[in-house]
C-alpha positions in Angstrom: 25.4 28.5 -39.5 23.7 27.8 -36.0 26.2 29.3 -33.3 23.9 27.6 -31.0 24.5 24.0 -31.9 27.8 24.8 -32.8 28.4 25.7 -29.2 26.5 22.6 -28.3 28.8 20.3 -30.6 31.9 21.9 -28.7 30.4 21.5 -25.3 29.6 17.8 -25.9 33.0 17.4 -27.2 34.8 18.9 -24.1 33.1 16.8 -21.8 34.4 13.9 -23.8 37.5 14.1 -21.3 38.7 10.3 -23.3 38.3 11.7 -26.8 40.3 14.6 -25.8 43.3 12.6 -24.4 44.0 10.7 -27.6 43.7 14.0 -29.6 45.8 16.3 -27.4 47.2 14.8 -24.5 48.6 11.8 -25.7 50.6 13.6 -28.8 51.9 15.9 -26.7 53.0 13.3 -23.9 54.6 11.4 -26.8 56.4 15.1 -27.8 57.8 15.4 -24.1 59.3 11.8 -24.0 60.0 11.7 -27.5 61.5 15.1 -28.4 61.7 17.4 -25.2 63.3 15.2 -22.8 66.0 13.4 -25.5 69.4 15.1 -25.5 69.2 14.8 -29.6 66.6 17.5 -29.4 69.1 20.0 -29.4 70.9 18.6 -32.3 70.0 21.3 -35.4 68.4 20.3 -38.4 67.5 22.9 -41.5 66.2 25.9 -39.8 65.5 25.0 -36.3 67.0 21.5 -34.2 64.9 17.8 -33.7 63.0 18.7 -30.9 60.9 21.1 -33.3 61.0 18.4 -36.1 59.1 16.0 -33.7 56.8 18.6 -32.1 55.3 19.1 -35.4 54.9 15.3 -36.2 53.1 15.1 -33.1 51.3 18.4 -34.2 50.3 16.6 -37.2 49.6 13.1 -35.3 46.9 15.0 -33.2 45.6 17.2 -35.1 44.6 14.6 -37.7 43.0 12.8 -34.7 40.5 15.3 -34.1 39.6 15.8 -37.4 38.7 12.1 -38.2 36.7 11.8 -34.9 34.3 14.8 -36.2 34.1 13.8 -39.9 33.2 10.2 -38.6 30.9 11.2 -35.8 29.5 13.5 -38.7 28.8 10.7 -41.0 27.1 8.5 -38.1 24.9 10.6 -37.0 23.6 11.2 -40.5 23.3 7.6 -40.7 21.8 7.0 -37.6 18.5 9.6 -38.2 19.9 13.1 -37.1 20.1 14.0 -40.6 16.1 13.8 -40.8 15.8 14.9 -37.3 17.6 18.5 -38.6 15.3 17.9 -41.5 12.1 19.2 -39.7 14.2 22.5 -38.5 14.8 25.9 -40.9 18.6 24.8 -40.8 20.3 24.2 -44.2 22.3 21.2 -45.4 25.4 24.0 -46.2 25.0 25.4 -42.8 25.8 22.2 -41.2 28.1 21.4 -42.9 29.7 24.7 -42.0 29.4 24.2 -39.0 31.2 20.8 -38.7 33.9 22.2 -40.6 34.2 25.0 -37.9 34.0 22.5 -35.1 36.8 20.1 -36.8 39.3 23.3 -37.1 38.6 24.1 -33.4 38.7 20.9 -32.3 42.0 20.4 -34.5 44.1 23.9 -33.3 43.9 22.1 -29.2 46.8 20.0 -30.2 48.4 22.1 -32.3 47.9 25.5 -29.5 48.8 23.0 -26.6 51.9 21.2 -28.6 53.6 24.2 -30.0 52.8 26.0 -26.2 54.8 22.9 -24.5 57.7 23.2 -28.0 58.0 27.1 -26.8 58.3 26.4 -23.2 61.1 23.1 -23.4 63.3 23.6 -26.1 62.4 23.7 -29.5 63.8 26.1 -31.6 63.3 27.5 -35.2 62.8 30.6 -37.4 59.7 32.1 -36.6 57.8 31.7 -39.9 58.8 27.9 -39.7 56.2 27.8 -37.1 54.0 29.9 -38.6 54.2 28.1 -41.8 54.2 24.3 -40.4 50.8 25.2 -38.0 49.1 26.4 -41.0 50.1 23.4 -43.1 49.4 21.0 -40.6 45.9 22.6 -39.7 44.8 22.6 -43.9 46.1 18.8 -44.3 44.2 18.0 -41.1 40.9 19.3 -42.6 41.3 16.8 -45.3 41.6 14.1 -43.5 37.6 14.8 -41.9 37.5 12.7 -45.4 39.1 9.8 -43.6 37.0 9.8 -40.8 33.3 10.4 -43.1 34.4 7.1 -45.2 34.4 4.7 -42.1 31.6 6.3 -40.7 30.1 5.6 -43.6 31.0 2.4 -44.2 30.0 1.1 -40.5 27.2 3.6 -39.8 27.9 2.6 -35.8 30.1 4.1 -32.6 32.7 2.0 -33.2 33.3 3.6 -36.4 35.2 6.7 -35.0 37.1 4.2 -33.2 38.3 1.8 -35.9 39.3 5.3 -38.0 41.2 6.6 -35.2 42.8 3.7 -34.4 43.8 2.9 -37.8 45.7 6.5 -38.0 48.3 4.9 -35.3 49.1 2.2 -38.2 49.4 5.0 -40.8 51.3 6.8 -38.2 54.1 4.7 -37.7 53.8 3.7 -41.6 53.7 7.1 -42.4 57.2 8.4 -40.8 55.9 10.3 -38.1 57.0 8.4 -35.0 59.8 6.8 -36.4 62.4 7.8 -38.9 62.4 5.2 -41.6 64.8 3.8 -43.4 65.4 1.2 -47.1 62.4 -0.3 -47.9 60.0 0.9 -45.0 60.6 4.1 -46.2 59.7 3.3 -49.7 56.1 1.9 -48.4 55.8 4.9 -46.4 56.0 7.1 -49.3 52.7 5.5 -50.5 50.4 5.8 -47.3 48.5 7.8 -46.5 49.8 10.8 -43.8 53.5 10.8 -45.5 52.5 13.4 -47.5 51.4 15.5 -44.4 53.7 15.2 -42.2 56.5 15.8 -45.2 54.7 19.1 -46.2 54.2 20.3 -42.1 58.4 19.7 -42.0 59.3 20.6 -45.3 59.6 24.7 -44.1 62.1 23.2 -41.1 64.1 20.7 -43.1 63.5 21.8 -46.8 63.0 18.5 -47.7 66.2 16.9 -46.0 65.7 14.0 -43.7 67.9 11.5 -41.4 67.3 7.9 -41.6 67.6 5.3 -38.6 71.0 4.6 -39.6 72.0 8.3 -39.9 72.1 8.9 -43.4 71.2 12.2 -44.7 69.0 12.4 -47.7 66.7 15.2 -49.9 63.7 14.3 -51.0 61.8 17.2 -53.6 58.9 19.1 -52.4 56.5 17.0 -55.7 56.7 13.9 -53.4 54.7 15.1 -50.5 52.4 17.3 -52.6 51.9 14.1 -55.1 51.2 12.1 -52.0 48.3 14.3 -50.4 46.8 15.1 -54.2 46.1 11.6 -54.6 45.0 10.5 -51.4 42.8 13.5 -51.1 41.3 12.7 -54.7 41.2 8.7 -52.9 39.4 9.8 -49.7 37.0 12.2 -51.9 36.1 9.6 -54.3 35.2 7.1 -51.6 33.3 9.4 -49.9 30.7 10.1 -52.7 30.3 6.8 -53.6 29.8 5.3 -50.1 26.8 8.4 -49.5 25.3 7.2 -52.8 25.3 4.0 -51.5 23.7 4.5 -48.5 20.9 6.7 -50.3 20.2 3.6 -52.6 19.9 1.4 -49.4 17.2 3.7 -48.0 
């Protein structure tokens, strides 16, 4: 690993002041209106109350952000010649790769650091290793999801790439039960996309699997659905990766 261009690849990325408020501002904006300034907030739930229950959905929401933007600005910039440009330098395949998977998990703790800072500071309450536990969850599930971001940039080797992945994520988003609470058939749907899994596993050590519905109805969901959910859409993502880097090898 190059510490070097890693520090370059962070420097480039905090000057991207845009980039930055979709991965961290925004999600924690949505946190304050959503979770910190709503009188249910204080309402308990499993180990802590609501206003914790959204602050790590919005953990989730962001952190997932970040990690797209880097595996798809990874993948198009192999694409577009850097690959061969790093080529003609001593520096290995594995070290880049290294290095982008140091640069995602920095780039992914902002949210989490700045959301859980604003959770400690307005409100939200819970048993300490329920934070613990859900920032480490939602950090490891965020890492797969670079997957997510490496198949479109593979699949549109262009800028607007990054942009169609991360944009896509607010459709899985509200699909996937982390800005809403979902009820009947929704819910059902939701159970198949993509970031339910996620954002089910990053609650489960707050709710233990218990959730409320939009009409108010409790119900207990076991901890195989979630785990099912991010196996197979990991193995998905992985899959589609390898065979879209194949195919662009043929093409050149």
């Amino acid at each position: 690993m190059n510490p070097t261009i890693i520090g370059l690849e962070l420097k480039r990325i905090g000057r991207d002041y845009v980039g930055l408020f979709f991965i961290a501002v925004l999600p924690a904006f949505m946190y304050i209106v959503f979770g910190a300034a709503q009188t249910f907030g204080e309402e308990d739930i499993g180990r802590g109350n609501v206003a914790l229950y959204i602050m790590i959905s919005m953990a989730v929401y962001g952190a997932v952000t970040a990690t797209v933007s880097i595996g798809g600005q990874a993948a198009v910039e192999r694409q577009q010649g850097w690959g061969r440009q790093l080529g003609l330098t001593p520096l290995r395949d594995s070290s880049y790769v290294a290095g982008k998977a140091i640069i995602a998990l920095a780039i992914a703790l902002i949210p989490i650091v700045l959301i859980y800072g604003i959770g400690i500071s307005t409100g939200a309450e819970g048993e300490t290793w329920v934070w613990f536990a859900s920032a480490a969850i939602v950090l490891f599930g965020a890492c797969l999801f670079a997957l997510y971001g490496l198949i479109f940039g593979l699949a549109f080797r262009s800028e607007s790439a990054v942009g169609a992945a991360s944009g896509s994520l607010v459709i899985f988003a509200f699909l996937g039960n982390i800005f809403i609470p979902l009820s009947g058939v929704m819910l059902t749907i939701a159970k198949f996309t993509p970031l339910y899994g996620m954002v089910s596993l990053a609650r489960y050590p707050l709710t233990e699997g218990y959730s409320v519905d939009m009409q108010g109805n409790l119900a207990h969901e076991s901890l195989w659905v979630p785990l099912t959910n991010v196996a197979v859409w990991t193995i998905i993502m992985a899959v589609a990766t390898v065979l879209l880097a194949r195919r662009g090898r043929e093409r050149q």
